[in-house]
N, C-alpha and C positions, 0 to 999 in steps of 0.2 A: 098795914100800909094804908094812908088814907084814899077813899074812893076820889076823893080830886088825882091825888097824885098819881093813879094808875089813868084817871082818865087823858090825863097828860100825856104820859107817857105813850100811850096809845097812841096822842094824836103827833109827836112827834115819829113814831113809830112810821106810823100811817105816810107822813111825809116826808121820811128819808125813803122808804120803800117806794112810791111813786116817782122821786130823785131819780134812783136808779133804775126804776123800768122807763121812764123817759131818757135817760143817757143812755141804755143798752137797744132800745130803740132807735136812736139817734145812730149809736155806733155804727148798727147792722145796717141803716140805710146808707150809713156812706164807706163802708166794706164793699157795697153791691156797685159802687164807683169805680171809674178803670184805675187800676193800681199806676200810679206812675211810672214811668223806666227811670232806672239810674244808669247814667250817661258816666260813671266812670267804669273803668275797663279794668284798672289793676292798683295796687293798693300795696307802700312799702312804707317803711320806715327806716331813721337811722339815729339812732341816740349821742345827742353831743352832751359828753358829760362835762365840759368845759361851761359850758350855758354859755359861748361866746362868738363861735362861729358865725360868721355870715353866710347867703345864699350863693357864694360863689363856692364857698367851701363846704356846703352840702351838700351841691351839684355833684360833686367830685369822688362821694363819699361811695361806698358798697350799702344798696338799699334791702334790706331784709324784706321781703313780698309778706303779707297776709291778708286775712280775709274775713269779711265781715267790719266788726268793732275792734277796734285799736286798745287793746286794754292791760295796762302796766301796771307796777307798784307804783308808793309813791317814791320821789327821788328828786333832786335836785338839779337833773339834767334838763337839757330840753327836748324834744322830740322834737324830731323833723319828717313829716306825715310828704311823700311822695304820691301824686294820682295823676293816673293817667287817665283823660277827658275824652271821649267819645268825640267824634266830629258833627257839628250842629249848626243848620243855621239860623238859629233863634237863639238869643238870651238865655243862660243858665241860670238859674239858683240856687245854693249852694248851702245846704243845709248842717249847718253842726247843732251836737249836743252831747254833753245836758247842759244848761245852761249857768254850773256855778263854772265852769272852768276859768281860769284868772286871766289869761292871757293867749290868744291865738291871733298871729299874724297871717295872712296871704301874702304869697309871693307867686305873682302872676305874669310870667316874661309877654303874654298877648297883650296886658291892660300896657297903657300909655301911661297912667298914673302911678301915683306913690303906694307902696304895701300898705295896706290897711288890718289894721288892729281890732280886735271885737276881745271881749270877755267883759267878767263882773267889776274887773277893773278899768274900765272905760265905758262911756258912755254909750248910752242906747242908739243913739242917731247915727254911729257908725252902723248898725246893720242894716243893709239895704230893705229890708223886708220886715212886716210885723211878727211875731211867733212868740213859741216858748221858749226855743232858743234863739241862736246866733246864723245869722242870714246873710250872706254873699253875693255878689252879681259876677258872672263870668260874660265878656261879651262871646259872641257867636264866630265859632272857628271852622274852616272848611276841613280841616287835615287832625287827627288825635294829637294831643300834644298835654305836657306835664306842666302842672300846678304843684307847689310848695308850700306845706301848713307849717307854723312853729308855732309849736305847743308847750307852757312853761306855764307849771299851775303848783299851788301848794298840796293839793290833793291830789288822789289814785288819777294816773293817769289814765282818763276814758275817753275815748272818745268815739260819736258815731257822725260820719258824712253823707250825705249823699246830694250829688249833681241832677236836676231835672229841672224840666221845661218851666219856664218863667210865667207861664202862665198857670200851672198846674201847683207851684206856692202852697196860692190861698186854700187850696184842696186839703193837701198835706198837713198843714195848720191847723184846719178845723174839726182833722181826726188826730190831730194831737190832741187840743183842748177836750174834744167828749174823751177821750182815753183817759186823760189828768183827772177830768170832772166825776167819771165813776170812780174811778180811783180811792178821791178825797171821798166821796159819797158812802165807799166802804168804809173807811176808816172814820166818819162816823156815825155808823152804823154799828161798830162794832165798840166805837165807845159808848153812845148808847144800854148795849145787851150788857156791858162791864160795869157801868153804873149802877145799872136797875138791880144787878146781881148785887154786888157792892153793899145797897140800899138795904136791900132785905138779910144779907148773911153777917153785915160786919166784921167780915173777914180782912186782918189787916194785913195779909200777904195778899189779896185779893185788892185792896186797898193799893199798896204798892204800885201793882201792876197797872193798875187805871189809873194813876198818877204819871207813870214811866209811856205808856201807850197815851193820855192827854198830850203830852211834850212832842212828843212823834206826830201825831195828828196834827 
């Protein structure tokens, strides 16, 4: 191997490893931040396999309760995402993801306005807030009261929410981005270690693999 090329390597070495002791640094600082509360109380679903139904007839429906993350096969239903909202008198934010999902509607009987639309099939400026996902505005309610998501995506239905204080957002947000940023920072890093192998063994199952793991990355 020529000594330029290892010297290289080293120095990319060198600078993805400082990447990630600066992002796991970054993360722990804003770990040691107050956690937000999530302002929803209870969490249901009910599958229209018609994909037709409106919100009068989802109202209507038998909600299956769960907890946590919403998470389906894929199908060509829609999902009708039930939550019940904490009482607040400040402005919610209304956090979904991940962000390829095609389509998610709010049905919000507090707002005065029209249902709004968010996914990778509509435009950015629908979501009230900047992120990595999909962002909502819930105004402030004194009494708990039920919001309605329709969900209707080409992919596994996933999906994760959560309601919290409107000021607390840009928090949330910027431990999403360091989480993302080491994330990518591993992966290459680890393409990287796959190359330099690669380099030196000429292994073409090895080869393969850093070509399948490049695409990923």
């Amino acid at each position: 191997m020529p000594p330029l090329w290892r010297q290289g390597q080293r120095s990319v070495a060198a600078w993805l490893l400082a990447l990630i002791a600066s992002v796991l640094l970054a993360g722990a600082g804003s770990a040691q931040a107050t956690e937000p509360v999530d302002l929803i109380e209870q969490r249901a679903f009910w599958e229209d396999t018609s994909a037709k139904a409106n919100l009068d007839t989802a109202r209507r429906q038998t909600h299956t309760p769960y907890q946590g993350i919403f998470s389906r096969g894929y199908s060509d239903s829609a999902q009708w995402i039930r939550l019940t909202i904490a009482p607040s008198a400040q402005p919610l934010g209304l956090l979904i993801s991940p962000a390829w999902l095609d389509e998610i509607t709010l049905y919000d009987p507090a707002s005065e306005g029209a249902p709004i639309t968010v996914g990778d099939r509509h435009v950015s400026r629908n979501s009230a807030l900047p992120g990595l996902g999909h962002s909502l505005q819930l105004p402030p309610s004194a009494e708990p009261r039920d919001i309605w998501l329709r969900l209707q995506t080409t992919s596994r239905h996933l999906l994760s929410v959560k309601a919290i204080a409107l000021d607390q957002v840009a928090q949330v947000s910027s431990q999403q981005i360091v989480w993302a940023s080491l994330y990518a920072a591993i992966l290459l890093l680890i393409l990287l270690v796959l190359g330099s192998v690669w380099w030196v063994q000429r292994d073409w199952v090895l080869g393969v693999y850093v070509v399948r793991h490049a695409f990923y990355t």
